[in-house]
KOLKOLLO-915351 format. One record per residue (C-alpha): residue number from 1; x, y, z. Coordinates in steps of 0.5 Angstrom, whole numbers, plus 500, padded with zeros to 3 digits. Last residue first. Layout:
BEGIN
<rec NUM,<X,Y,Z>>;
...
END
This chain:
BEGIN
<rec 116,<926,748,366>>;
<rec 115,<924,746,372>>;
<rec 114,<917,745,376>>;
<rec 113,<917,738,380>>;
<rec 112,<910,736,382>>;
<rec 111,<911,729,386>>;
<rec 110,<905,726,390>>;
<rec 109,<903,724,397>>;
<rec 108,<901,718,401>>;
<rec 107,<894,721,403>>;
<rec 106,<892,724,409>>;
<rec 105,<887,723,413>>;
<rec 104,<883,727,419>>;
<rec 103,<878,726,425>>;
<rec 102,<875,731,427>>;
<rec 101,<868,730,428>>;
<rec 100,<865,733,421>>;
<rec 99,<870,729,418>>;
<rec 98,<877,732,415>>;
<rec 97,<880,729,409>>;
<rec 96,<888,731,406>>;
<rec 95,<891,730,400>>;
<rec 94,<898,731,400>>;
<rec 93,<903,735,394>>;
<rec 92,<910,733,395>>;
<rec 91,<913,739,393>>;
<rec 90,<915,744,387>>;
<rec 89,<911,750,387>>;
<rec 88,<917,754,387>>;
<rec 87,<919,753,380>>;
<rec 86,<913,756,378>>;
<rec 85,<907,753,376>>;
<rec 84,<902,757,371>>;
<rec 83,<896,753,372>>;
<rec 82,<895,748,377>>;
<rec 81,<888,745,376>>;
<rec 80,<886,741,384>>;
<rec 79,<881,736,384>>;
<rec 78,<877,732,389>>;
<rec 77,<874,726,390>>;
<rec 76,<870,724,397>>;
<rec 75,<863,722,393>>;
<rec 74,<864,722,386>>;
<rec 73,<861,727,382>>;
<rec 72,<869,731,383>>;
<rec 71,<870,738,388>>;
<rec 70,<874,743,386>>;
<rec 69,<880,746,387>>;
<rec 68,<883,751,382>>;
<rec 67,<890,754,382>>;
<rec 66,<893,760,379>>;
<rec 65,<889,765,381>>;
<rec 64,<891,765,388>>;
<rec 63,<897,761,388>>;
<rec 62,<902,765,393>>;
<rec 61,<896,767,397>>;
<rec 60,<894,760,401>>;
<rec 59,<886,758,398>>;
<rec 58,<880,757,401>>;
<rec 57,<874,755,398>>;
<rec 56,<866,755,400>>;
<rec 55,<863,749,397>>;
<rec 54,<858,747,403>>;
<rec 53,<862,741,405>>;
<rec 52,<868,745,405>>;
<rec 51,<874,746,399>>;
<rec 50,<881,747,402>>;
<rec 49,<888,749,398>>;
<rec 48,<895,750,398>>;
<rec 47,<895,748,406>>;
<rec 46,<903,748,409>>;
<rec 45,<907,742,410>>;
<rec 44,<913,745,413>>;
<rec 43,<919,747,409>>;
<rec 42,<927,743,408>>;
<rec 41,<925,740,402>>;
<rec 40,<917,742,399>>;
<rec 39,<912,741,403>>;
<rec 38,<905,741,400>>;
<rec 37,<897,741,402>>;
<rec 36,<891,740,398>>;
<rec 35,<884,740,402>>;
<rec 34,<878,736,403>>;
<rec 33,<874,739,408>>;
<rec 32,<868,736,413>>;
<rec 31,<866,730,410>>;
<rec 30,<861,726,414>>;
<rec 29,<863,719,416>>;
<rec 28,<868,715,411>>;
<rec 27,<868,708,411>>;
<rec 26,<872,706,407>>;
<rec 25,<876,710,400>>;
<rec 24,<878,717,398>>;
<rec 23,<881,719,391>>;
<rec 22,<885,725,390>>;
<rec 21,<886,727,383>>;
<rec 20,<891,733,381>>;
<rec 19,<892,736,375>>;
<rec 18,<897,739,371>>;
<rec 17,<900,746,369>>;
<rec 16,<905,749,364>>;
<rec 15,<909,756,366>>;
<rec 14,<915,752,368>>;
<rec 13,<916,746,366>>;
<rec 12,<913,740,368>>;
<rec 11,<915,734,371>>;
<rec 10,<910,729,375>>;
<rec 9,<904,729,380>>;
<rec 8,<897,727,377>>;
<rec 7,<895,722,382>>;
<rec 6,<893,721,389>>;
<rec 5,<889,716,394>>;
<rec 4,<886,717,400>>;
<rec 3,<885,710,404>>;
<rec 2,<880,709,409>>;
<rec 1,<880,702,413>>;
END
């Protein structure tokens, strides 16, 4: 069974940062994308950032500059640096793994709440 697992979410004030891990676990068959998603109260879950089996990134325009995916050495890990957040930023943030054949995981999610 493949299990995507998030950590580094909490609390933090604006203009601090953190660090978002994800972790994915089982018999996954060729990793197409890993990506972060968010949803914040009341919005649709929406991409903040995606990173493809060839290393190309992509990234929603209201972090561009401040957020910095990257893929981790271990395979099916990867991070997210969020620097200068905003109280905009705050949401659940959800990893996200989708296979070369389209079949697609989600993690449990993970609270980033940015407030003074």
């Amino acid at each position: 069974q493949v299990q995507l697992v998030e950590s580094g979410g909490g609390l933090v004030q604006p203009g601090e940062s953190l660090r978002l891990s994800c972790a994915a676990s089982g018999n996954i068959d060729r990793t197409y994308v890993m990506a972060w998603y968010r949803q914040a109260p009341g919005k649709l879950r929406a991409s903040v950032a995606e990173v493809y089996s060839d290393g190309s990134t992509r990234y929603a325009d209201s972090v561009k500059g401040r957020f910095n995916i990257s893929r981790g050495n271990a395979k099916n890990t990867v991070w997210m640096q969020m620097n200068t957040l905003k109280p905009e930023d705050t949401a659940v943030y959800y990893c996200y793994l989708r296979t070369l054949y389209g079949v697609n995981y989600w993690g449990k999610g993970t609270l980033v709440t940015v407030s003074s």
